[in-house]
DRENDO-1510 file (C-alpha; in Angstrom, 1 decimal, always signed):
<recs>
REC; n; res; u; v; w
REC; 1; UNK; +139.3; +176.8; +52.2 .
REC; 2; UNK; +142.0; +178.8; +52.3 .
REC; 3; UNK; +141.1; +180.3; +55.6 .
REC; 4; UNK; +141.3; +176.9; +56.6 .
REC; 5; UNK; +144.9; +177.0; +56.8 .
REC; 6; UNK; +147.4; +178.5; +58.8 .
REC; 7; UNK; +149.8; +181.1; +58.3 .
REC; 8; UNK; +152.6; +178.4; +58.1 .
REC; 9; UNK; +150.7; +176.3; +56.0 .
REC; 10; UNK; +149.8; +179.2; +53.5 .
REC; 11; UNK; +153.7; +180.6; +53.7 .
REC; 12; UNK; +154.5; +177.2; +52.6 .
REC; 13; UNK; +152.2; +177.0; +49.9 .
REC; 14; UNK; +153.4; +180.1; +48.8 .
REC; 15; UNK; +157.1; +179.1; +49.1 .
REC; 16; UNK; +156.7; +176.1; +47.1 .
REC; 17; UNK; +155.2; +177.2; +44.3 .
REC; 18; UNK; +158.2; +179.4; +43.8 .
REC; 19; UNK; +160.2; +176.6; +44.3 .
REC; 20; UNK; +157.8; +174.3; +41.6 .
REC; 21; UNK; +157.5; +177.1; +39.1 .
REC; 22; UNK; +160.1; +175.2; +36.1 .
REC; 23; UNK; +158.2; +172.0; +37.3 .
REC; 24; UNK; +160.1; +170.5; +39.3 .
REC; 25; UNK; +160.0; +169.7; +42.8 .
REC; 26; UNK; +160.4; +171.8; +45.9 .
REC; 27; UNK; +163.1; +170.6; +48.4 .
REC; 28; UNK; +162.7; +170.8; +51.8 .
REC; 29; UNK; +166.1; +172.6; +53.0 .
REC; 30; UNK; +165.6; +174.9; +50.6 .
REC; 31; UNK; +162.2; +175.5; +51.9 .
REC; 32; UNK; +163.7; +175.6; +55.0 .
REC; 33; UNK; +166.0; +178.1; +53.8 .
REC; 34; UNK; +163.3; +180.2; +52.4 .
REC; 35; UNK; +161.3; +180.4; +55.2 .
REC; 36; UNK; +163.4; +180.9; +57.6 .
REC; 37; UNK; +163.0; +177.1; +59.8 .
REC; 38; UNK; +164.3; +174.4; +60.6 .
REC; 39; UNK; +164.1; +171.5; +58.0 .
REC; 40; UNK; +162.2; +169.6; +60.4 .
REC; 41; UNK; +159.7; +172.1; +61.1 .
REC; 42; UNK; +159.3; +172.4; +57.1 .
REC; 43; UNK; +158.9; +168.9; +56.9 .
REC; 44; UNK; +156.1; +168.9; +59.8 .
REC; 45; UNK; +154.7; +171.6; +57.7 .
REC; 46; UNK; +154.7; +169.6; +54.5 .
REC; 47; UNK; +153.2; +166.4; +56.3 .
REC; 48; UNK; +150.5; +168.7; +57.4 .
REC; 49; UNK; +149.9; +170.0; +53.9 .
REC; 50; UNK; +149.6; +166.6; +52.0 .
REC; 51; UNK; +147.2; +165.0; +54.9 .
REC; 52; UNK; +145.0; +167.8; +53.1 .
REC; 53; UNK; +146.0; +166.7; +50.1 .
REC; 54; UNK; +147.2; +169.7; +49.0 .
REC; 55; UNK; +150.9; +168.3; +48.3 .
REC; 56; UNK; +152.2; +165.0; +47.5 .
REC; 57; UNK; +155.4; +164.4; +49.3 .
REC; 58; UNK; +158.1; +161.9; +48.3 .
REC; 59; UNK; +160.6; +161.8; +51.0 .
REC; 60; UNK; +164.4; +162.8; +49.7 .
REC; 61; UNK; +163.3; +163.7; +46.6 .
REC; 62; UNK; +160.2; +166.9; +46.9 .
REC; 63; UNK; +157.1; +168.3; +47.3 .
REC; 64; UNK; +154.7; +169.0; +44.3 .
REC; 65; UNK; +151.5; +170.3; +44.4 .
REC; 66; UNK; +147.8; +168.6; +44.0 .
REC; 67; UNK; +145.8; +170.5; +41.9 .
REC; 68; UNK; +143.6; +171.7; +44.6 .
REC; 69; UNK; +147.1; +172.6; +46.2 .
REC; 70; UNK; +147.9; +174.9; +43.3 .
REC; 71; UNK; +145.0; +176.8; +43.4 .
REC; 72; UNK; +145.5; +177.8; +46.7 .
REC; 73; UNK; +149.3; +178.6; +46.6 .
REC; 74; UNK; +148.2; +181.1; +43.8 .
REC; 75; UNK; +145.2; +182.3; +45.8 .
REC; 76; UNK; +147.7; +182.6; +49.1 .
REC; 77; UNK; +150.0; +184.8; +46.4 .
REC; 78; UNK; +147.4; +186.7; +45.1 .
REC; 79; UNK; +145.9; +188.0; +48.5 .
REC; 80; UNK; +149.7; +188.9; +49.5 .
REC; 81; UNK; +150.0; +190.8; +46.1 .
REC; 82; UNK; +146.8; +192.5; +46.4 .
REC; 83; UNK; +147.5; +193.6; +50.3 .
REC; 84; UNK; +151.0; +194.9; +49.2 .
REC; 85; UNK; +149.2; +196.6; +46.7 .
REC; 86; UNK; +147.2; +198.0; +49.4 .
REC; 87; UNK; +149.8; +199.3; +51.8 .
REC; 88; UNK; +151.7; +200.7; +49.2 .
REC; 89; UNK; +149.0; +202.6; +47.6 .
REC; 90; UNK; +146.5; +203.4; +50.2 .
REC; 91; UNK; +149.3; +203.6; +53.0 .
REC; 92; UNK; +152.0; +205.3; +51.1 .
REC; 93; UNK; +154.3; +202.4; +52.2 .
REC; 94; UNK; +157.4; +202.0; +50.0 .
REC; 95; UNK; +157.1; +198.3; +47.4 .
REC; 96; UNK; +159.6; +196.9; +50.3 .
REC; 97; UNK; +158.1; +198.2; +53.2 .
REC; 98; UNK; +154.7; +196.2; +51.9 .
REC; 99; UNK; +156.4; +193.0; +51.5 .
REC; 100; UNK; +158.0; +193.5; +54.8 .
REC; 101; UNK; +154.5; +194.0; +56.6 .
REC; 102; UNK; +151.8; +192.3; +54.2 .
REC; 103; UNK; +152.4; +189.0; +55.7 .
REC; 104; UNK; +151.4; +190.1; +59.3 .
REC; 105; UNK; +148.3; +190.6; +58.6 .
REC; 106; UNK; +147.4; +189.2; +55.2 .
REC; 107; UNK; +146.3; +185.6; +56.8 .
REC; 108; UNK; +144.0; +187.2; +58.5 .
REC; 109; UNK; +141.5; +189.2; +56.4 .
REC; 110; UNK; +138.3; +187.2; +55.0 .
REC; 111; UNK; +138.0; +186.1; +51.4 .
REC; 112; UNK; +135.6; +189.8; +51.6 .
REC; 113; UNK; +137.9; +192.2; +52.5 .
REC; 114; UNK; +140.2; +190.6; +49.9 .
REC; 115; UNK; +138.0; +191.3; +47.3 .
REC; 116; UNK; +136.6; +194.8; +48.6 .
REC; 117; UNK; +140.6; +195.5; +48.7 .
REC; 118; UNK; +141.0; +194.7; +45.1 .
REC; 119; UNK; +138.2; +196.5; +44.0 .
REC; 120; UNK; +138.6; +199.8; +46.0 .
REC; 121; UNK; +142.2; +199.6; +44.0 .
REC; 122; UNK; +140.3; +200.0; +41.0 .
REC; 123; UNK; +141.3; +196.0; +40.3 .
REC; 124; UNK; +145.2; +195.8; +40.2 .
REC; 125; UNK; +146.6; +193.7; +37.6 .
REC; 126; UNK; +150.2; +194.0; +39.5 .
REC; 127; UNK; +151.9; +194.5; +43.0 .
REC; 128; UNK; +154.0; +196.6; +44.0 .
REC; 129; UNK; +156.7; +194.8; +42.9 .
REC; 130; UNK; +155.7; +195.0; +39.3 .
REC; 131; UNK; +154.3; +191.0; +39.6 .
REC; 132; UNK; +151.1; +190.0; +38.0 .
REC; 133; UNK; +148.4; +189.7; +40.5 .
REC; 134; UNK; +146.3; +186.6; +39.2 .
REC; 135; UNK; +143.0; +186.1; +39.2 .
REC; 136; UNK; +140.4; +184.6; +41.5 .
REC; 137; UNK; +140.2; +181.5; +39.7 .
REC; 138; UNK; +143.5; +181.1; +38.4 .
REC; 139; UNK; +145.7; +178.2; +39.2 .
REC; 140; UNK; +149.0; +180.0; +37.9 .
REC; 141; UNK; +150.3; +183.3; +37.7 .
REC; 142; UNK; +152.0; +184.2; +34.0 .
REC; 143; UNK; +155.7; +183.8; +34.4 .
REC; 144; UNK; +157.8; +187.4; +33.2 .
REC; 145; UNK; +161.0; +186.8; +31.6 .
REC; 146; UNK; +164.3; +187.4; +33.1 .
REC; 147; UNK; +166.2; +190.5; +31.6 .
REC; 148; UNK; +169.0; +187.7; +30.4 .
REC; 149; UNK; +165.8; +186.2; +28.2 .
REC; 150; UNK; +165.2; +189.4; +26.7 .
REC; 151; UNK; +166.8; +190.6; +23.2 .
REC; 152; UNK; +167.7; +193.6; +21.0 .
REC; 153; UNK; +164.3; +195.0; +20.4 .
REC; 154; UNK; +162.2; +193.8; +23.5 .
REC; 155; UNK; +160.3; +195.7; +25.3 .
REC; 156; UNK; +159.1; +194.8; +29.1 .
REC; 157; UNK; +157.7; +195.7; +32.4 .
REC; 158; UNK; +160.0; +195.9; +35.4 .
REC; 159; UNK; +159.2; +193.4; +38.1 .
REC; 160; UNK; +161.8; +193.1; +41.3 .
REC; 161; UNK; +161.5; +190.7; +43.9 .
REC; 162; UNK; +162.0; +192.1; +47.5 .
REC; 163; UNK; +164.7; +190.0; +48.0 .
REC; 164; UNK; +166.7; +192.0; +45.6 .
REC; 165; UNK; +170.1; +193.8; +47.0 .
REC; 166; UNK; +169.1; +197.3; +48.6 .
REC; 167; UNK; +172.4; +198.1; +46.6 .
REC; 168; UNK; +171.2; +197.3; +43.3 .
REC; 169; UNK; +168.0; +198.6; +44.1 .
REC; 170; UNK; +169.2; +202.2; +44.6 .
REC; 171; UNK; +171.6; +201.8; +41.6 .
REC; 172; UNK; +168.4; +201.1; +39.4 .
REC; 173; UNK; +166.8; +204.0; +41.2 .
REC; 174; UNK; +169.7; +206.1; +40.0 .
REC; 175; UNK; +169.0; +204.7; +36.0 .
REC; 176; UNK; +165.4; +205.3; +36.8 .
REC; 177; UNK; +164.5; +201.7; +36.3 .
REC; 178; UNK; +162.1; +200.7; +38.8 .
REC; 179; UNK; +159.3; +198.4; +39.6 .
REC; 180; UNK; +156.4; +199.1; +36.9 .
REC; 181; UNK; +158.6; +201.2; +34.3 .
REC; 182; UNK; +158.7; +199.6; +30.6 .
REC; 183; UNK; +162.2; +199.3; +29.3 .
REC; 184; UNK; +163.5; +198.9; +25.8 .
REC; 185; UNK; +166.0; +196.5; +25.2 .
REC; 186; UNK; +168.7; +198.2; +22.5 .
REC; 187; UNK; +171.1; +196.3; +22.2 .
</recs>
């Protein structure tokens, strides 16, 4: 089903479940905001989605996901992750250059070259990023603490999101901390 949708539809699907992650539900300006569009074109997007009944949508207050809808949010993230994963690996393209171009052509490779993708990776369990790439089946992807829920003692994978300041990125470069390396938390 998934090819089913469109790219907007499957960039929203993906935008609201990182908006729905705690639970709660997804707004439309900041959907808006995270897509880059109009509120109105969100909300034309949203209407679209729940005639599919993928989301249930309760004007001024949110979106939340059907369960159907879930499954293909994660599915929609997983096939970005693994297609990072790809250009990064098999194209030598930096973690933020594959964000940057995954979504150009991620919407359009069938559910087979997804899988022959993954599998020619040697089955990825994270992107570049250092995020969990879920499995086919899954209808969530394991949430990874924040470094503020982390105490004396705790070790943990690095995971950052692309959206993270090129300044801090390279200042983390510098400390060696990067997407992927385990840190120990001292103190």
């Amino acid at each position: 089903m998934i090819a089913d949708l469109s790219k907007s539809e499957r960039e929203a699907l993906k935008a609201i479940y990182r908006h729905t992650k705690n639970g709660s539900e997804a707004h439309t300006g900041d959907l808006a905001e995270t897509l880059g569009v109009t509120p109105g074109t969100v909300t034309a997007t949203v209407k679209r989605l729940a005639d599919r009944e993928l989301v249930d949508h309760r004007p001024y207050h949110g979106v939340s996901f059907t369960d159907e809808g879930r499954r293909q949010a994660v599915a929609a993230i997983r096939r970005h992750r693994i297609v990072e994963r790809f250009l990064a690996d098999q194209l030598a393209y930096s973690w933020s250059e594959a964000d940057r171009l995954a979504p150009t052509f991620e919407h359009e490779l069938p559910d087979e070259v997804e899988e022959r993708m993954f599998q020619v990776l040697g089955r990825p369990t994270t992107c570049p990023h250092g995020f969990p790439i879920p499995g086919r089946e899954q209808d969530t992807i394991p949430e990874m603490p924040t470094l503020y829920d982390l105490e004396t003692g705790d070790v943990a994978d690095v995971a950052l999101p692309s959206s993270t300041d090129p300044e801090i990125v390279s200042f983390l470069a510098d400390l060696g901390v990067r997407p992927g390396v385990q840190v120990e938390v001292r103190e």
